[in-house]
Every structure is written in structure tokens, then in C-alpha cells.
C-alpha positions as CSV (number, residue, x, y, z in Angstrom):
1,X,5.5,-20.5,-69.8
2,X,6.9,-17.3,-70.5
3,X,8.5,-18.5,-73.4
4,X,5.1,-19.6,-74.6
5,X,3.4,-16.5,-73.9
6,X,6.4,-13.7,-76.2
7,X,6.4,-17.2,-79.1
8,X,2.6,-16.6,-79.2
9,X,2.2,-13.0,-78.8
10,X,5.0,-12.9,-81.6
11,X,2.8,-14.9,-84.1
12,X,-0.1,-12.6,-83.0
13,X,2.0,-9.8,-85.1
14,X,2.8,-11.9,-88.0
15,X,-0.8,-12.8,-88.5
16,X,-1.8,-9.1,-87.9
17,X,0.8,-8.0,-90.6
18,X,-0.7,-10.7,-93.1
19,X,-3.9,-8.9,-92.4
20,X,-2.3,-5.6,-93.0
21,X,-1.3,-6.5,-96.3
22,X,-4.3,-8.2,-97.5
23,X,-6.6,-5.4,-96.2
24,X,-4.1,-2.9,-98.3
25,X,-4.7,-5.1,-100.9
26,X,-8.4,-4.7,-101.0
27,X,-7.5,-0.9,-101.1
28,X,-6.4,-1.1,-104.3
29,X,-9.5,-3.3,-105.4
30,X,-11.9,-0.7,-106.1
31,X,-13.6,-0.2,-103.1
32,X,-15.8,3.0,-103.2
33,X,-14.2,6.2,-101.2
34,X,-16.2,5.4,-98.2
35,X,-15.6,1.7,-97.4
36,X,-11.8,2.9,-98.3
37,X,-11.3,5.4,-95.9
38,X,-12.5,3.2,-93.1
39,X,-10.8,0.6,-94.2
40,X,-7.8,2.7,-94.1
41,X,-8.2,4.0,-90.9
42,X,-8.8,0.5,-89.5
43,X,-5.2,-0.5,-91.3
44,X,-3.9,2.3,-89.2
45,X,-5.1,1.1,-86.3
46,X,-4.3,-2.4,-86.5
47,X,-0.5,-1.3,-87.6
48,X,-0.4,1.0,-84.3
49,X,-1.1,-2.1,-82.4
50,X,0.8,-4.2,-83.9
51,X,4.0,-1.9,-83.7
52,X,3.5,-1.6,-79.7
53,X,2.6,-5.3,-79.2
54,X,6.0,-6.4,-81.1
55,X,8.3,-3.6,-79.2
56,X,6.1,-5.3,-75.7
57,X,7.1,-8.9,-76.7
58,X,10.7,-8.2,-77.7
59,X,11.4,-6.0,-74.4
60,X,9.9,-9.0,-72.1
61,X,11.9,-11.7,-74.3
62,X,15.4,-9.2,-73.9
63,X,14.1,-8.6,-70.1
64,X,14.1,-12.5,-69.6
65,X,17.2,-13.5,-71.2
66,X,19.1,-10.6,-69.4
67,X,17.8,-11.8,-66.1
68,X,16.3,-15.4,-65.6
69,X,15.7,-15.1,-62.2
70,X,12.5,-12.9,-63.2
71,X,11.0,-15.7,-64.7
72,X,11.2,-17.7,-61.7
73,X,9.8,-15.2,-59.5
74,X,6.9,-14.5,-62.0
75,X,5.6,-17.7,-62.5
76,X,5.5,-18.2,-58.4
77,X,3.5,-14.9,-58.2
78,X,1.1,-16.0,-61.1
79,X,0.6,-19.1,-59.0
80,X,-0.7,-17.5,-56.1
81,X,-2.7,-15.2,-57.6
């Protein structure tokens, strides 16, 4: 389950990142200065996230390989909750 969760939070990021780009992309399309500052801003944004959300997914994969036993532990806790 938990190796579910950092594979899918990891693909999260790569499809943010493609969205990145192609939003950068439309930067360059000619957008009028309003629509391109938001847009901009909105990049930012999305990069922020998508820089804290990798770091997150990495640590909890490293966290899990170091010490299995977690894992075990967490998925009984999820259960009773």
C-alpha cells in the first residue's frame, strides 16, 4: 500500500512538471501581459508544490526502506482508524 501511495504521488510530479512546461510554453505564445503574469504566477505556484510534494514522497520512500517495520505498524493504525 505504501508503495502504491510514494509510486502515485511520484507520477503526481511528473504530470505536474509536463504541465509546467506546457503552461511555459503558452508563455511564449503571445499571451497579452495580463493573462501572462497570472499565468506566471500560477507556474510558480504549481513548481512550489511540486518541489515539496517530490522532497515528501522521496523522504517516506528513504523512511520506508531504512525501516520496514514502519510500514507494518502504519498500515495496522490506518486499519483501525
Amino acid at each position: 500500500m505504501l508503495d502504491m501511495i510514494i509510486k502515485n504521488s511520484l507520477e503526481v510530479v511528473d504530470r505536474t512538471e509536463r504541465v509546467i512546461d506546457a503552461a511555459r510554453r503558452l508563455l511564449g505564445a503571445g499571451l497579452d501581459e495580463v493573462e501572462a503574469y497570472r499565468l506566471h504566477v500560477e507556474i510558480e505556484k504549481l513548481t512550489d508544490v511540486v518541489f515539496v510534494m517530490d522532497e515528501a514522497a522521496r523522504l517516506l520512500r528513504r523512511t520506508f526502506e531504512l525501516r520496514p517495520e514502519i510500514a507494518r505498524y502504519a498500515v495496522v493504525n490506518w486499519t483501525v482508524h
